[in-house]
N, C-alpha and C positions, 0 to 999 in steps of 0.2 A: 479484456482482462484487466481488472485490477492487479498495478502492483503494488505492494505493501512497503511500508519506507524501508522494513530488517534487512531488504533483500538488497534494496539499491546502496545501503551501505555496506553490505558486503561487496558490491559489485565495487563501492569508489575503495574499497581497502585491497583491492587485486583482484577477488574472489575469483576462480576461473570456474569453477561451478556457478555462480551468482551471472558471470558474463555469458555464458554456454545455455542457462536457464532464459536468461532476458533476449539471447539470439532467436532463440528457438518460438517463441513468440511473434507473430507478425507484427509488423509495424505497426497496419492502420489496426490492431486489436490492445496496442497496448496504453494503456491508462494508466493517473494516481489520481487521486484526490490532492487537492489544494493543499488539503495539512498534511501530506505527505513533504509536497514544497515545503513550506515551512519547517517540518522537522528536521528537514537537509539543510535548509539555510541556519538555524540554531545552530548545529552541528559543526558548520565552519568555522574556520580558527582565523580565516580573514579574506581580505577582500577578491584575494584570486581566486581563494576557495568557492568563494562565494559564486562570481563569475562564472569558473569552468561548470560547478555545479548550474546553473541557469542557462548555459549554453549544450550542457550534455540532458537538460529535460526539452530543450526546443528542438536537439535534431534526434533525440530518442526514443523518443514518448510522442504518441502522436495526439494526447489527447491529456488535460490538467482539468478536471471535473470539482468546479466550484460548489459548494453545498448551498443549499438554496432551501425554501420551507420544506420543501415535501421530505429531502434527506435528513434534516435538523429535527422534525417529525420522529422520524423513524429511528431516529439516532438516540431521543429521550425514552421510544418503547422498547428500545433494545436494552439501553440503561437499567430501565424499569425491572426488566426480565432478568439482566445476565452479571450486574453491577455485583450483587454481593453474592450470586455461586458460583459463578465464571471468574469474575475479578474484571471482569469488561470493565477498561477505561474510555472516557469520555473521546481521546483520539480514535482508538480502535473503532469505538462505535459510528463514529461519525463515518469512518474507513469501508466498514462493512456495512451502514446506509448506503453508501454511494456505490458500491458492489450491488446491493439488492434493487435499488432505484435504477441503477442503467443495466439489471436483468444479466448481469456477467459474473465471471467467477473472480474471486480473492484469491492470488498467489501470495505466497505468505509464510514464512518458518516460525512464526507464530501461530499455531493451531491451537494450542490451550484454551485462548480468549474465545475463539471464534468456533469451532467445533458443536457448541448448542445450539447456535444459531439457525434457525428453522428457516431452508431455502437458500442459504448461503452455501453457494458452490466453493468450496475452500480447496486448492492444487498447493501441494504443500512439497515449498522450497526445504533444502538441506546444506548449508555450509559446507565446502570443502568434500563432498562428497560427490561423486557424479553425476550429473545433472541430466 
């Protein structure tokens, strides 16, 4: 399972449905994509942040999934398809490549973007609600 960044930041802002969501998940099943890393590192306000963040994706996440041709690929024909009536941004896309490349589902409280996407197993997280 893909997890999508919306969720992991509800999870670093308390979320106890976001925590309750990411338990529930097995270990060796859970994954992000690489620009997920990245969107969390932007996110921080400094260098602890930074840190804890890097430390809670290496004993969290059992798996940081680097994009490579064949997702990069898949990530322009998604573009092609969902850029201007989805409003799919080039993060998302590369997000839901990497979902459809390693054959797993996208968790995610973002369903808007990703919802046309043809084959994309979308489990759709909720903030603050019960998980």
């Amino acid at each position: 399972m893909i997890v999508d960044t919306d969720i992991l930041v509800w999870y670093f802002r308390g979320d106890d449905a976001a925590r309750r969501f990411l338990a529930r998940i097995p270990f060796p099943e859970r994954a992000v994509s690489a620009l997920t890393v990245m969107e969390l590192l932007q996110g921080c306000r400094d260098q602890r942040e930074a840190r804890d963040m890097a430390v809670f994706v290496s004993e969290n996440l059992a798996a940081v999934i680097h994009p490579d041709e064949a997702i990069s690929r898949r990530a322009i024909r998604l573009l092609e398809l969902h850029a201007l009536g989805a409003g799919l941004r080039v993060v998302d896309a590369l997000i839901a490549a990497t979902a459809l490349e390693a054959s797993v589902g996208l968790a995610t409280a973002n369903v808007r973007h990703y919802r046309a996407i043809a084959g994309l197993s979308v489990v759709r997280f909720r903030a603050g609600s019960p998980a």
